[in-house]
C-alpha positions in Angstrom: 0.0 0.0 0.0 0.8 3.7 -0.8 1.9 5.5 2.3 -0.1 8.3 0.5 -2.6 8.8 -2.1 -2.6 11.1 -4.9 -5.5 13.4 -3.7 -3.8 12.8 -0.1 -0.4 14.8 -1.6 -2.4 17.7 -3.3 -4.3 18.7 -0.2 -1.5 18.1 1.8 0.6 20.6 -0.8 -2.3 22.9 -1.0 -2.2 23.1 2.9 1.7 23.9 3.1 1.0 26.5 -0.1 -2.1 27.9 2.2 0.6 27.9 6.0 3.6 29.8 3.5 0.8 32.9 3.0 -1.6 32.9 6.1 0.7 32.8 9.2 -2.2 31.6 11.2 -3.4 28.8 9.2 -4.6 26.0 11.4 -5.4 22.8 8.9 -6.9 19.4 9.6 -5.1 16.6 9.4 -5.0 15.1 6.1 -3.6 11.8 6.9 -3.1 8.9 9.9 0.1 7.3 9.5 0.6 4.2 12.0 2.8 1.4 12.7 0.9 -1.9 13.2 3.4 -3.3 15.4 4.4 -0.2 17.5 3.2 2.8 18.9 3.7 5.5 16.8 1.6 7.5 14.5 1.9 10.6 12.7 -1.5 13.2 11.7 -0.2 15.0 8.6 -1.5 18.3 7.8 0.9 20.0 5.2 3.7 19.1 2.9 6.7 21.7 2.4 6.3 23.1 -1.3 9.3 23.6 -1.8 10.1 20.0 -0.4 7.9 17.5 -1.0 9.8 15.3 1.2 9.1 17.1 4.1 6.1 16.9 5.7 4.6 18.5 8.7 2.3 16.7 11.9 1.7 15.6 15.5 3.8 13.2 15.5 3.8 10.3 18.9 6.9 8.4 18.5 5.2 6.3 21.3 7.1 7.5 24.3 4.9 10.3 25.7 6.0 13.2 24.1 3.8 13.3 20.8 4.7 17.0 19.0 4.1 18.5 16.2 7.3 19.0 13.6 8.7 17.7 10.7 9.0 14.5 9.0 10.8 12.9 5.8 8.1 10.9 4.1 11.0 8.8 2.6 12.7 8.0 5.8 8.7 7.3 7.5 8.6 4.8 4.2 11.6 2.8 5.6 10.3 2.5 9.0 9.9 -0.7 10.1 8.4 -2.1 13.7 9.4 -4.5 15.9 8.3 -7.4 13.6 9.6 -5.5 10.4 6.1 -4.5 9.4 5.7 -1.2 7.3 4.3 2.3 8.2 0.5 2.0 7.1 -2.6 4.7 5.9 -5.3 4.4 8.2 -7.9 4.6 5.6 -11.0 4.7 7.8 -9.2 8.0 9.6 -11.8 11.6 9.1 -10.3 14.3 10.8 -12.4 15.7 13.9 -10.9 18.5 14.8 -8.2 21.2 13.8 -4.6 19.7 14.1 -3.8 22.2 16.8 -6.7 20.3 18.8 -5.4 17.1 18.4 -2.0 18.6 19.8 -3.8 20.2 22.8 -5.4 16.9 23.8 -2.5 14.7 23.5 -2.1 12.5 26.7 -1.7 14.5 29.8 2.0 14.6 31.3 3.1 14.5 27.8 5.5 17.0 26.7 4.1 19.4 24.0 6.0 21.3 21.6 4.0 24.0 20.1 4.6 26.1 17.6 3.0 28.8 15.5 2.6 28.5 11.7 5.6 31.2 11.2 8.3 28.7 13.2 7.7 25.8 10.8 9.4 27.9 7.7 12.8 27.7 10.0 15.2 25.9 9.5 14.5 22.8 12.1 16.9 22.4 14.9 19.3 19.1 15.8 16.7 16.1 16.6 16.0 15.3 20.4 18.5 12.4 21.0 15.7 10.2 21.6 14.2 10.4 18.7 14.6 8.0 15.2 16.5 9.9 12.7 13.5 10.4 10.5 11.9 13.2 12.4 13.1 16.6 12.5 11.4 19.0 14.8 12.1 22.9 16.0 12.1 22.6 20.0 9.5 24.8 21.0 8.5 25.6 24.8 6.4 22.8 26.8 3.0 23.5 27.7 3.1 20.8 29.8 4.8 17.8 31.7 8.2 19.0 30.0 9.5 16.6 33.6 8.3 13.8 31.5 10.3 14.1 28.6 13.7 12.6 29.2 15.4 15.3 27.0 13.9 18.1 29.0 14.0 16.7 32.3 
């Protein structure tokens, strides 16, 4: 299977096209990325125009610090899970809610790194050490529970 379809991409371009002019621009997620044999998952809301690589989410790595940044779709292709099984579409995923509300009710004591629309056209900083290689993230101040994130702590 696809990690994404091709009506998936355009919106997903049109929303990173839509971010670059309105600052404020607070998009649904577009896509559920999952692994069936872990815990992490990914809501995409916008792909980088001028990189179509890049893509930008909540994403929960499955430790308790889900956060919204950046993401290579190439590098989320390769991803495999503890029994080698692939990143998967979660085709039966409709958004309910603007991304920034799925970031706000992320578990509680998990460490949130919020941003505004303008910090995602930086460049992104160094990748927390505890996180895979494939996601690149600016750090951004916690809301909350920042003493349950081991690089914060």
């Amino acid at each position: 299977m696809k990690l994404l379809t091709q009506s998936q991409i355009a919106k997903l371009t049109r929303n990173g096209e839509r971010s670059t002019r309105e600052p404020d621009f607070d998009p649904h997620p577009v896509v559920k990325l999952f692994t069936p044999d872990a815990q992490c998952t990914w809501l995409l809301s916008e792909i980088d125009p001028e990189d179509p690589d890049r893509a930008f989410g909540l994403c929960d790595l499955g430790m308790g610090c889900p956060e919204l940044g950046h993401v290579s779709l190439k590098a989320l292709a390769a991803v495999r899970g503890q029994l080698g099984l692939p990143v998967e579409r979660d085709r039966s995923f409709r958004p309910k809610g603007l991304l920034s509300a799925y970031a706000e009710r992320a578990p509680l004591g998990a460490h949130r790194h919020v941003s505004s629309v303008q910090s995602r056209r930086e460049e992104p900083a160094a990748p927390h050490r505890f996180k895979p290689p494939q996601l690149e993230h600016r750090r951004y101040p916690a809301r909350l529970g920042a003493e349950n994130c081991i690089e914060c702590s």
